[in-house]
C-alpha positions in Angstrom: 0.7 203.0 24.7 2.9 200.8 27.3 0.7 198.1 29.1 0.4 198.8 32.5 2.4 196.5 34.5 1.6 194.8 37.5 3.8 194.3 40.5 3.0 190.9 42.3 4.4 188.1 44.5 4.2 184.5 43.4 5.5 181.5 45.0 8.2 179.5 42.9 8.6 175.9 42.9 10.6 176.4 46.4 7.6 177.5 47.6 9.2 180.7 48.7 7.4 184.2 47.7 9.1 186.1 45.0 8.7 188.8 43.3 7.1 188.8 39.5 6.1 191.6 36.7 3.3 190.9 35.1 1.3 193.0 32.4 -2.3 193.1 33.6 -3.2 190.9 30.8 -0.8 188.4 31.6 -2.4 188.8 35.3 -5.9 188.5 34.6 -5.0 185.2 32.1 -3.2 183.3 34.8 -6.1 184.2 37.4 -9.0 183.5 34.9 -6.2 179.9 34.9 -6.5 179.5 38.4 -10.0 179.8 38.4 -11.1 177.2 35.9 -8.5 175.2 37.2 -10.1 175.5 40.8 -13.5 174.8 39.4 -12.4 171.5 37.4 -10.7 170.5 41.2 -14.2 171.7 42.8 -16.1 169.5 40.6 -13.8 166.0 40.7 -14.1 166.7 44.8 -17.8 166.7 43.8 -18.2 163.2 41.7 -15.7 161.3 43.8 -17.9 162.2 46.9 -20.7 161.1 44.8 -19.3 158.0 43.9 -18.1 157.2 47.4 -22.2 157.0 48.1 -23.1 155.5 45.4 -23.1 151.5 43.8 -21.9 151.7 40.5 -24.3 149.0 38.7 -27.3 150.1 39.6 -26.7 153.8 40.4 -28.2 153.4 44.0 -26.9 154.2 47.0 -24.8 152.2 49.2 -24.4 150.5 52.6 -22.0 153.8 53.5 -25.2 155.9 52.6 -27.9 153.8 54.5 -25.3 153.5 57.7 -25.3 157.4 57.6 -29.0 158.1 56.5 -30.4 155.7 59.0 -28.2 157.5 61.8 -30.0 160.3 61.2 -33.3 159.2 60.7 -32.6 157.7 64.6 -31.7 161.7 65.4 -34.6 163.1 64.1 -37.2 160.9 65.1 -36.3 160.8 68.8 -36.6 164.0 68.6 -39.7 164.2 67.0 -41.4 161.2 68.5 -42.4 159.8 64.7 -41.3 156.2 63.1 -40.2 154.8 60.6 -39.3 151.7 58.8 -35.9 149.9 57.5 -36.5 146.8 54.7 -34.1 144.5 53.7 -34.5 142.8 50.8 -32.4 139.8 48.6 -33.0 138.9 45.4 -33.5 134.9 45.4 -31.3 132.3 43.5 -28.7 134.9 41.9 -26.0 132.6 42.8 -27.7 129.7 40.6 -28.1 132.6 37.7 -24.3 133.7 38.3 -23.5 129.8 38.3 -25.9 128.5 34.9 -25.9 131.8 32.8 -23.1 133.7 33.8 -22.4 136.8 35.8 -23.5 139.4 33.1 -27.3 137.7 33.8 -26.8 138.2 37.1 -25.5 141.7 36.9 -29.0 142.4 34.5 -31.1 140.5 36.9 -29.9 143.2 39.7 -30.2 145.8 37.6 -33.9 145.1 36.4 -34.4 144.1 40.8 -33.4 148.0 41.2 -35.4 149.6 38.5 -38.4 148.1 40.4 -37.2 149.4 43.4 -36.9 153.1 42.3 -40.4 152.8 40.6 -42.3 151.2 43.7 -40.4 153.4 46.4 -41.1 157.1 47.1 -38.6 159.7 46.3 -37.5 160.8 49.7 -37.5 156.5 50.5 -33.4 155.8 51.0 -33.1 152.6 48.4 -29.5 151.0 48.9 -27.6 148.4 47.4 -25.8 147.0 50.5 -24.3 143.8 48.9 -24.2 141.5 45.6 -27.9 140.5 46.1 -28.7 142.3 49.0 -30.8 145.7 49.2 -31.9 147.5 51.9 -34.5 150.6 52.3 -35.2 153.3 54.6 -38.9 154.6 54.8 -39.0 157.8 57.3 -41.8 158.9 58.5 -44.4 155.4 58.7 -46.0 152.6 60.6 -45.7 148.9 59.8 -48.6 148.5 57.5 -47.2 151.3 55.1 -44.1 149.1 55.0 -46.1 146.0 54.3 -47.7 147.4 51.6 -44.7 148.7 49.8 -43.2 145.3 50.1 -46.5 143.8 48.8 -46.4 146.4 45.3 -43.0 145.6 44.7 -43.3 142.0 44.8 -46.4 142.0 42.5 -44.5 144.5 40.2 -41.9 141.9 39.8 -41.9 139.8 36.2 -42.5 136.4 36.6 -39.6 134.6 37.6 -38.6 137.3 39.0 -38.6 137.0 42.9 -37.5 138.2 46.3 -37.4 137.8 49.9 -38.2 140.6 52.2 -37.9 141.3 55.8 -39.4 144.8 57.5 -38.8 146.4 60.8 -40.4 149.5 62.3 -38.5 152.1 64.9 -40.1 151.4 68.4 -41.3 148.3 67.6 -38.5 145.9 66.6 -35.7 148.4 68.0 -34.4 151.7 69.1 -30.6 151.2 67.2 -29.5 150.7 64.1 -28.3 148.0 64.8 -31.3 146.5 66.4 -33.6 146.9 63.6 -31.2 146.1 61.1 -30.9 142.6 62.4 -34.5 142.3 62.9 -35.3 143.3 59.2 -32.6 140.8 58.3 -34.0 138.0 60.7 -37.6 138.7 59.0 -36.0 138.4 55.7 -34.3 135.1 56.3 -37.7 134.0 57.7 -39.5 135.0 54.4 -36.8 133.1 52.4 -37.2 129.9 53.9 -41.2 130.3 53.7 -40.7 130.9 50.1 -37.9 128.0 49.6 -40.7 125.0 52.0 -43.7 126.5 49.3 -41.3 125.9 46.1 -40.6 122.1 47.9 -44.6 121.6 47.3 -44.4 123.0 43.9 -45.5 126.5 44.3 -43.3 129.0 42.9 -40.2 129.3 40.5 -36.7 129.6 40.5 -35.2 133.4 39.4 -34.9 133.4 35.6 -33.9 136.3 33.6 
């Protein structure tokens, strides 16, 4: 029994349509082919959009991420009249464990900073690394004192030696931008790391030890 044959146009190299005969065997291999090579395409689109959002030591997401889930947490609750918090948050004295035990400390010290934050933080919380000792967090849907008390759990959760500085704002309050209550969750921040460094002065506290 002949195989059947099937007529069909391909492009060549030139790009240009010609004409091909192909057994439908032949036909059904080099579309089965296309397809797995399609899907292999599909699925490196996938991880490189992935890994565009995404910080690659601590598998959070990035500033990209919290520039683009903060824009629409403004969208949504201006329309829905609701608030929400943003939290920045900077691990203390990294640069004196990059400078006296080397940068693979300070890489595990951010790492250990981030495990915290995933445990202490609620799933549909936006955690971002946003620089090398700097995270920031997006809490839709509550007031100040929900913010306060997430920022009071994570630093008890901490290990000893372990410590950070943390600033909060709150949507309405603090600012209606992004850029508003970015800057006021940084200002806070900064605030709560010189409080921090004046106790340490009078011998309260402890430097960041991993």
């Amino acid at each position: 029994m002949k195989p059947q044959v099937e007529h069909v146009r391909l492009k060549v190299v030139t790009g240009q349509p010609g004409p091909a005969r192909l057994s439908r065997r032949e036909l059904e291999q080099r579309l089965r082919a296309m397809d797995a090579a399609l899907q292999r395409t599909q699925r490196r689109l996938s991880d490189l959009q992935v890994l565009a959002y995404a910080d690659p030591l601590t598998g959070l997401q990035n500033r990209r991420a919290f520039d683009e889930r903060l824009d629409q947490e403004l969208a949504r609750t201006q329309r829905s009249g609701a608030s929400f918090g943003v939290m920045a948050i900077d691990v203390n004295d990294l640069k004196l464990i990059n400078d006296t035990q080397g940068h693979g400390a300070g890489d595990l010290l951010i790492q250990r900073v981030a495990d915290h934050l995933r445990a202490t933080f609620r799933a549909y919380d936006v955690v971002c690394r946003v620089g090398g000792d700097e995270f920031q967090v997006l809490l839709p849907g509550v007031e100040r004192r929900h913010c306060e008390a997430a920022a009071t759990r994570l630093m008890q959760a901490l290990p000893r030696g372990v410590s950070v500085s943390v600033g909060i704002s709150v949507y309405g309050d603090d600012g209606k931008s992004a850029r508003e209550l970015v800057r006021c969750a940084d200002a806070a921040m900064y605030a709560h790391k010189r409080l921090q460094k004046s106790q340490r002065s009078h011998g309260h506290g402890s430097l960041v030890a991993v």
